[in-house]
C-alpha positions in Angstrom: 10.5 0.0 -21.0 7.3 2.0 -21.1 5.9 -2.0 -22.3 7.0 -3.2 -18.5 5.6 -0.1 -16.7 2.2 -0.9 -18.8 2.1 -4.4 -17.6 3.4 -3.5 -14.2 0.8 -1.0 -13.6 -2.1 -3.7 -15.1 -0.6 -6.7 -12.5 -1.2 -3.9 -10.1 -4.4 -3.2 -10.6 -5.8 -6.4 -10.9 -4.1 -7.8 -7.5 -5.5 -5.0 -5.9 -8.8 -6.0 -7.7 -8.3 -9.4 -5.9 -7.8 -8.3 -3.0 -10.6 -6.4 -2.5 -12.5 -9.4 -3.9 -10.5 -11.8 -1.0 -11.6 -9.1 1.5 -14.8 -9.6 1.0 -14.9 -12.9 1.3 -12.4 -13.2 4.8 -14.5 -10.2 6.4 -17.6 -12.2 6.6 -15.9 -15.4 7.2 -14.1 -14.1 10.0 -16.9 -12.5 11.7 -15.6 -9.4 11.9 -17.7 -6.7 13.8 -18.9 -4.3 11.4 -17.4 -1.5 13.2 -13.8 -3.3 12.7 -14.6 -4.7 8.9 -13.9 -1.5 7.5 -10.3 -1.2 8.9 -10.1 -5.1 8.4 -10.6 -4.9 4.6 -8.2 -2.0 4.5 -5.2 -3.8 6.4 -6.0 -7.2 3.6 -5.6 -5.1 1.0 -3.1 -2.2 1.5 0.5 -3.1 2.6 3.1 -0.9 4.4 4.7 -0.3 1.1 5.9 2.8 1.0 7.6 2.9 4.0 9.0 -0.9 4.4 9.0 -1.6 0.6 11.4 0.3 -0.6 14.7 -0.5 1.6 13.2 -4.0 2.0 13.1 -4.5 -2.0 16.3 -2.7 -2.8 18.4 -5.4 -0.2 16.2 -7.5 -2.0 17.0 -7.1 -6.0 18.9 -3.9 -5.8 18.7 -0.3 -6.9 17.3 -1.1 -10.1 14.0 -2.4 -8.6 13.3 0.8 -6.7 11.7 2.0 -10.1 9.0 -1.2 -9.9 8.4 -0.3 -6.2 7.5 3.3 -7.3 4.9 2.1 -10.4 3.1 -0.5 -8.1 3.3 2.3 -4.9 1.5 5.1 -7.8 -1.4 2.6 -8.2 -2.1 1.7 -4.8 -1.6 4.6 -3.1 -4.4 5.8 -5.6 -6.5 3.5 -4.4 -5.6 4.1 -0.7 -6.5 7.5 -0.9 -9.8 7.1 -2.4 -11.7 3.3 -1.7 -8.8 3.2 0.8 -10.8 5.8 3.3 -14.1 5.2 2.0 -13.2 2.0 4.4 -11.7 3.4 7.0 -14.8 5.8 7.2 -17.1 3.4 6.9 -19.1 4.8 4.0 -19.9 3.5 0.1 -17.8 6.1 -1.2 -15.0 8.5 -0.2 -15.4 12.3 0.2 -16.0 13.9 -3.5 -12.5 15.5 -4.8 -10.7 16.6 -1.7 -9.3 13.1 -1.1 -8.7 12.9 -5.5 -7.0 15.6 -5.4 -4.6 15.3 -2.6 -1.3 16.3 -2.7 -0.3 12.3 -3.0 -2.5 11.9 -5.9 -1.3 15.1 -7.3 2.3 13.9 -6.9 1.7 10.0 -8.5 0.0 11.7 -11.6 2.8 13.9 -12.0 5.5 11.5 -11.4 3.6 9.4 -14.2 3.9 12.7 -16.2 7.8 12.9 -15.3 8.5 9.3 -16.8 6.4 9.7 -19.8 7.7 12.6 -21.3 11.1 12.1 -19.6 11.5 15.9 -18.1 14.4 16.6 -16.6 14.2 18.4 -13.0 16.6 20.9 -11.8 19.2 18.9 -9.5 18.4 21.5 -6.5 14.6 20.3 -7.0 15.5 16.9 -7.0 18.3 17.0 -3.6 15.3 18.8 -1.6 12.8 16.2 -2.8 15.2 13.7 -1.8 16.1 15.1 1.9 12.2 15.4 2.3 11.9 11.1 1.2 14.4 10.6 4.0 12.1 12.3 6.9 8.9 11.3 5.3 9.5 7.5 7.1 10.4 8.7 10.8 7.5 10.8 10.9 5.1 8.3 10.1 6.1 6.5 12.5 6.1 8.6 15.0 2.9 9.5 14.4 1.8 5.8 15.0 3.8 5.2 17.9 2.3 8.6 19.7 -1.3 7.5 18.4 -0.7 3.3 20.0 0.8 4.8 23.0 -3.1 6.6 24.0 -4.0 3.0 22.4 -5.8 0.3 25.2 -3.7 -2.4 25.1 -6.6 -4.9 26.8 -9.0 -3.7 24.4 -6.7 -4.1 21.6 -5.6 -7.7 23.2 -9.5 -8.7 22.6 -9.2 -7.9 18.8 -8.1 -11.7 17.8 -9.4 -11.8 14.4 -7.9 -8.6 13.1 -4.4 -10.6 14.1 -5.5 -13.4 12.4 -6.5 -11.5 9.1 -2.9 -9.7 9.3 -1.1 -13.2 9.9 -3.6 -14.1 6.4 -2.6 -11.3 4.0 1.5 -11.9 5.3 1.2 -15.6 4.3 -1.6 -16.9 2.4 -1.8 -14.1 0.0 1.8 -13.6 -0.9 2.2 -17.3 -1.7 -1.2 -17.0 -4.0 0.6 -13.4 -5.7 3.4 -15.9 -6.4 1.5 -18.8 -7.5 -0.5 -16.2 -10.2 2.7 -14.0 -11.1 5.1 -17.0 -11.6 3.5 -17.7 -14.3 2.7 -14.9 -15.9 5.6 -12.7 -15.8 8.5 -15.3 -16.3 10.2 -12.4 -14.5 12.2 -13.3 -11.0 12.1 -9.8 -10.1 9.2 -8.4 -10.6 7.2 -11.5 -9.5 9.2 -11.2 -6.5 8.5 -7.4 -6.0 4.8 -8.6 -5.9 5.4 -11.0 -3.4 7.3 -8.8 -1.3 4.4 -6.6 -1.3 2.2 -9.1 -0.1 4.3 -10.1 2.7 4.6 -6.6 4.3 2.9 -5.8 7.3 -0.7 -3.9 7.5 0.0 -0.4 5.6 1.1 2.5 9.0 -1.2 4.6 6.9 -4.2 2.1 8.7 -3.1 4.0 11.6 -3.2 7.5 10.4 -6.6 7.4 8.4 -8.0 6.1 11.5 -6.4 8.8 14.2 -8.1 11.7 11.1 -11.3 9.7 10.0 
């Protein structure tokens, strides 16, 4: 129902407010270099949801929960693309509307728009949308395996702490998501579509922002 999107979208939000707010705390506790905090920050709060989430939920709870995935994936992936790269760049702020208005912000608000006023897209529309979802996960990937393969794997040996901050937002923070949802969705599911989140590896779009910022 429209009421469980609502809510959905809110839980969102404010674990992602959380987050950000844990971040801050963990960066400085962790002594993270400032030229790593930015991309430290970014791997606590932004999961690899989009491309582990989905197939890793629907074993999960099933088909029915792919819907959920999509809602919370619509309000991070706004985030990602705008305090998301302010991060990764380094800067207060992220770079006026060309990173609003990207094609992935465009697509969540209209997808949004799609539910709301439940329009119906032409079938052909929706089979090519669908064979471009099924390509969309390869790629990314090998985009990050051709960018860790120039990668220097002493130098990256040195980088203990951002392990440590990964092995962090995998464990502590999906059993605090748990702790918080339980009780306030009395819903197995979606509490458990959180969790999942949580536990997911650092988002591959870490990798990406970094190779273009």
């Amino acid at each position: 129902t429209n009421a469980q999107v609502a809510s959905l979208a809110l839980a969102a939000a404010g674990v992602a407010v959380v987050l950000i707010i844990l971040s801050k705390i963990f960066i400085p506790l962790f002594r993270i270099p400032r030229e790593q905090a930015g991309i430290c920050e970014y791997m606590l709060i932004f999961s690899s949801s989009a491309l582990m989430g989905y197939p890793v939920i629907r074993a999960c709870f099933g088909s029915d929960s792919v819907f959920y995935v999509a809602v919370l994936n619509m309000v991070f992936t706004t985030l990602c693309y705008t305090y998301g790269i302010s991060l990764i760049r380094g800067k207060s702020g992220s770079n006026g509307w060309r990173e609003l208005l990207s094609p992935v912000i465009i697509c969540s608000l209209l997808a949004w728009v799609i539910y709301v006023f439940r329009i119906q897209l032409p079938g052909l529309l929706v089979n090519c949308l669908g064979y471009m979802d099924q390509v969309t996960s390869p790629l990314s990937m090998l985009i990050v395996g051709s960018t860790l393969a120039h990668a220097e794997r002493i130098r990256a040996e040195g980088f203990w702490r951002v392990f440590a901050l990964v092995a962090l937002r995998m464990i502590i923070t999906p059993l605090l998501v748990y702790l918080v949802l339980n009780n306030l969705f009395h819903n197995d599911m979606m509490t458990g579509i959180f969790v999942i989140f949580q536990a997911l590896p650092a988002a591959v779009s870490t990798t990406m922002f970094c190779a273009r910022f």
